[in-house]
NUDREN-315610 format. One record per residue (C-alpha): residue number from 1; residue in one letter; y, z, x. Coordinates in nm, 4 decimals. Layout:
N
guba; nugu; y; z; x
NUM; a; Y; Z; X
...
***
This chain:
175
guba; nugu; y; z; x
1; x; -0.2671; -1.4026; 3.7692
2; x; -0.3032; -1.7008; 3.4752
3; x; -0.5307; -1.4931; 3.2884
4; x; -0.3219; -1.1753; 3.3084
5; x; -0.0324; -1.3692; 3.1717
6; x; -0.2361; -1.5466; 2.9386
7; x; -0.3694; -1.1732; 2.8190
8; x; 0.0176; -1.0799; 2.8106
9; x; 0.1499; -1.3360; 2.5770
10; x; -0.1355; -1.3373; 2.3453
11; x; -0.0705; -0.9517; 2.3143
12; x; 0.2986; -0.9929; 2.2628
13; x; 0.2100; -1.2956; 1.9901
14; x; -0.0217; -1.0951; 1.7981
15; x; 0.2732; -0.8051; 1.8011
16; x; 0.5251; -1.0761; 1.6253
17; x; 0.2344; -1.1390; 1.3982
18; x; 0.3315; -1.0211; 1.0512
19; x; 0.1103; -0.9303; 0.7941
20; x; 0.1677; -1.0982; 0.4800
21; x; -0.0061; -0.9857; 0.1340
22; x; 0.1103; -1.1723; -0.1796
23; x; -0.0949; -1.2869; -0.4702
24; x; -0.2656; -1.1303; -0.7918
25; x; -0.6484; -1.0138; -0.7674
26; x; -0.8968; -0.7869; -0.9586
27; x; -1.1675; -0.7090; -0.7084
28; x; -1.4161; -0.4706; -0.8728
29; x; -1.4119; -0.1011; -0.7787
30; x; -1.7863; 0.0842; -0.7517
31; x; -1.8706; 0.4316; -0.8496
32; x; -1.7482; 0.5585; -0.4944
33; x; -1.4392; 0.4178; -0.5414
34; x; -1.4420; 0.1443; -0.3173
35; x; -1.3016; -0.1982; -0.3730
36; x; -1.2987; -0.4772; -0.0966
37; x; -0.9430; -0.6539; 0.0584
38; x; -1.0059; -0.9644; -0.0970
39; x; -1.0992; -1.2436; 0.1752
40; x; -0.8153; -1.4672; 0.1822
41; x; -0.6636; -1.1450; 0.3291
42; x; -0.8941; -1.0653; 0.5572
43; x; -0.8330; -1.2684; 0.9003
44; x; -0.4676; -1.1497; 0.8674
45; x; -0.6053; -0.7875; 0.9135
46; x; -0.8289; -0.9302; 1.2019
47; x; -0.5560; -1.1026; 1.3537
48; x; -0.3482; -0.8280; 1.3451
49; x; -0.6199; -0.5615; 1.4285
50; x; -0.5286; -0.3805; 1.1300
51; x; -0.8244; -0.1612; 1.0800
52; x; -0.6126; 0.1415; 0.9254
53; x; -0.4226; 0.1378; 0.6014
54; x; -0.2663; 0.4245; 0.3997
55; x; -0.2715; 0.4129; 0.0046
56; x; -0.0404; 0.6558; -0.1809
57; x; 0.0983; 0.7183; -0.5168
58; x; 0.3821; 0.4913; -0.6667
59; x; 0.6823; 0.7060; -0.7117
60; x; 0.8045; 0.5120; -1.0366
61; x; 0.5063; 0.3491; -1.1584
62; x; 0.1375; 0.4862; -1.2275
63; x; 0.0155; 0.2931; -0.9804
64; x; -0.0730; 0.2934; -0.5553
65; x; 0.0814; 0.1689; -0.2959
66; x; -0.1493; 0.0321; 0.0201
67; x; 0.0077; -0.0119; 0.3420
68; x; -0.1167; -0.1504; 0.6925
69; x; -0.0460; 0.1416; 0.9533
70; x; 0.2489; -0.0901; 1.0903
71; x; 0.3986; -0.1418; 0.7925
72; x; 0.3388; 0.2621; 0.7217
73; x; 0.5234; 0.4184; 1.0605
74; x; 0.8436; 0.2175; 0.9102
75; x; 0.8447; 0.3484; 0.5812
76; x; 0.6906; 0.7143; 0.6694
77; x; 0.9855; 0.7495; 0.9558
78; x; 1.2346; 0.6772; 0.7653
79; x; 1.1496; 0.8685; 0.4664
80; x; 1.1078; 1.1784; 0.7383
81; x; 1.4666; 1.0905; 0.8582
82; x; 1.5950; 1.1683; 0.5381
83; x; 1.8194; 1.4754; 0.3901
84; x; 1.5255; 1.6968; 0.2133
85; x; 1.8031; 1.8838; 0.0411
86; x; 1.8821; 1.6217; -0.1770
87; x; 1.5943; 1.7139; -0.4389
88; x; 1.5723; 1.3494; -0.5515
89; x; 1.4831; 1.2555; -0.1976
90; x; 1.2733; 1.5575; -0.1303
91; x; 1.0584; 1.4499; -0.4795
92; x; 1.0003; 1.1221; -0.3422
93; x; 0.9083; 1.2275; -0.0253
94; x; 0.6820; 1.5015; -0.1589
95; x; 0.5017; 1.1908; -0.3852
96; x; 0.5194; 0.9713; -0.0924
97; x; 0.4395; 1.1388; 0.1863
98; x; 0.2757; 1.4377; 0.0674
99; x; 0.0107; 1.1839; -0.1210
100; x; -0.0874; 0.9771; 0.1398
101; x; -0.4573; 0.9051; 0.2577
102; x; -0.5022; 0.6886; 0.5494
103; x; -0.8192; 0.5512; 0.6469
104; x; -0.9995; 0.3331; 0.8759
105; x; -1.1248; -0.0156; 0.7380
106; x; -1.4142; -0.1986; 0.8808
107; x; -1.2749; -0.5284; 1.0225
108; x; -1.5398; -0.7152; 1.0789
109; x; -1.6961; -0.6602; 0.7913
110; x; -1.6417; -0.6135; 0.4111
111; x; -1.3884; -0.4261; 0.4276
112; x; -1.4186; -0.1935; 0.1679
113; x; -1.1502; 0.0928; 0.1345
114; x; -1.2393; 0.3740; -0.0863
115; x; -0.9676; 0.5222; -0.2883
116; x; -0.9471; 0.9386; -0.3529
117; x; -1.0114; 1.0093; -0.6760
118; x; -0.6950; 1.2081; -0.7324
119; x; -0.5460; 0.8598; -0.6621
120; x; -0.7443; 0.6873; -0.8838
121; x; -0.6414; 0.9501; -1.1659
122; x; -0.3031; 0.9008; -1.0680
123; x; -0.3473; 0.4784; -1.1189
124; x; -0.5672; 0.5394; -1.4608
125; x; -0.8374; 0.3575; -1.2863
126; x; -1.1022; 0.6118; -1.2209
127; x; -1.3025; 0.4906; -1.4894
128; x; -1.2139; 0.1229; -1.4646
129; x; -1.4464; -0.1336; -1.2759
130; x; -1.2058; -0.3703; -1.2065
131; x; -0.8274; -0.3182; -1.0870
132; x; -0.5394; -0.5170; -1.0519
133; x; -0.4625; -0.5539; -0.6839
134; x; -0.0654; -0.7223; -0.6281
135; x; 0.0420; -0.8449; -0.2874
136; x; 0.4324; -0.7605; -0.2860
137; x; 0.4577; -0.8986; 0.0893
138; x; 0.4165; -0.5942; 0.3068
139; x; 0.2157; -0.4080; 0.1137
140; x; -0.0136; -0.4023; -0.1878
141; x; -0.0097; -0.2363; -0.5441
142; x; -0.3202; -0.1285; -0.7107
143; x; -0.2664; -0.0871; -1.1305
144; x; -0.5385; -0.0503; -1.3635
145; x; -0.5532; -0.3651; -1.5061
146; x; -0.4226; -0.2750; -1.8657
147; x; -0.0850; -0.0969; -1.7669
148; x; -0.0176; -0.4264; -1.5552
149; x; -0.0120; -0.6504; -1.8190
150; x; 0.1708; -0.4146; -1.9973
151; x; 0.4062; -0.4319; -1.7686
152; x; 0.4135; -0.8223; -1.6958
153; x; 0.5115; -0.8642; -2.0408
154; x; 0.7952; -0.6318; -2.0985
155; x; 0.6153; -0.3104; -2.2394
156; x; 0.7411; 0.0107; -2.0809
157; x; 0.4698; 0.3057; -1.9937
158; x; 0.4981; 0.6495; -2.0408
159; x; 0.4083; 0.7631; -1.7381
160; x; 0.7340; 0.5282; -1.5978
161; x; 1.0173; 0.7002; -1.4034
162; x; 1.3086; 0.4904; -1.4688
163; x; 1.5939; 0.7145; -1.5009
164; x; 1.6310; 0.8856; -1.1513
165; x; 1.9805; 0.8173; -1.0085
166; x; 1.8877; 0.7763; -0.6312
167; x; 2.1062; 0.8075; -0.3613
168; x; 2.2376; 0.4995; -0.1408
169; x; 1.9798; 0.6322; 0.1465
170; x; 1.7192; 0.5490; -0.0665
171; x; 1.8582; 0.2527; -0.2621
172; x; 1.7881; 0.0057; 0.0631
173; x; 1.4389; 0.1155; 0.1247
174; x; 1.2076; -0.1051; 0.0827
175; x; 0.8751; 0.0520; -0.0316
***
């Protein structure tokens, strides 16, 4: 009966357990298009179990998004709850959504997640052997390294999507 319990609580404390990705890093990317989660992110994906993530495009920046599977049922349901008729919503969805690759990560080991290459296009970093890889709490952003310093000191890009007016359903998402 202890051990059940025991079992029960440990279950329910892992659940509570919140994933938490901040920090810059440039882990290299091979020719497959693999780079590793860094390891001082690592036992939080162990803890948690999280051997799936999803990585999709940015819809305002040319860059990825990667998401634990927890953390991408909340943003993916609510996105699917929304009005499609609104065409700003249905573009986002269409670049959210409709870009996503999930895939399994080896937890006990290197875990090495290979990006598509029409993602890596998408992120300029196809040809690049090192990326920028941003922990933004809940998920991660993958740049190519160039277009992030860019960024971090006040240049704009011209792939950037700045001027989309988007509607109040959208304006307290966080993704």
């Amino acid at each position: 009966m202890c051990e059940k319990v025991c079992k029960s609580v440990a279950k329910c404390v892992k659940s509570l357990y919140i994933l938490k990705m901040f920090g810059f890093n440039t882990p290299s990317k091979d020719n497959k298009g693999r780079i590793a989660i860094p390891a001082r992110y690592r036992i939080d994906f162990k803890t948690q179990s999280q051997n799936e993530i999803v990585i999709t495009k940015d819809p305002q920046y040319p860059s990825l998004k990667l998401y634990s599977q927890l953390e991408w049922q909340k943003i993916s349901t609510k996105l699917q709850s929304l009005q499609g008729l609104d065409p700003i919503v249905r573009n986002l969805q269409w670049t959210i959504l409709g870009n996503a690759y999930q895939t399994e990560i080896d937890i006990e080991g290197r875990m090495l997640i290979r990006i598509p290459t029409d993602l890596q296009n998408y992120a300029d970093i196809k040809d690049q052997n090192q990326i920028a890889l941003v922990g933004m709490g809940n998920k991660f952003e993958i740049w190519n390294i160039e277009n992030w310093e860019m960024r971090q000191t006040g240049g704009s890009l011209s792939t950037e999507i700045l001027d989309v007016v988007l509607p109040d359903s959208i304006k307290e998402m966080s993704f």
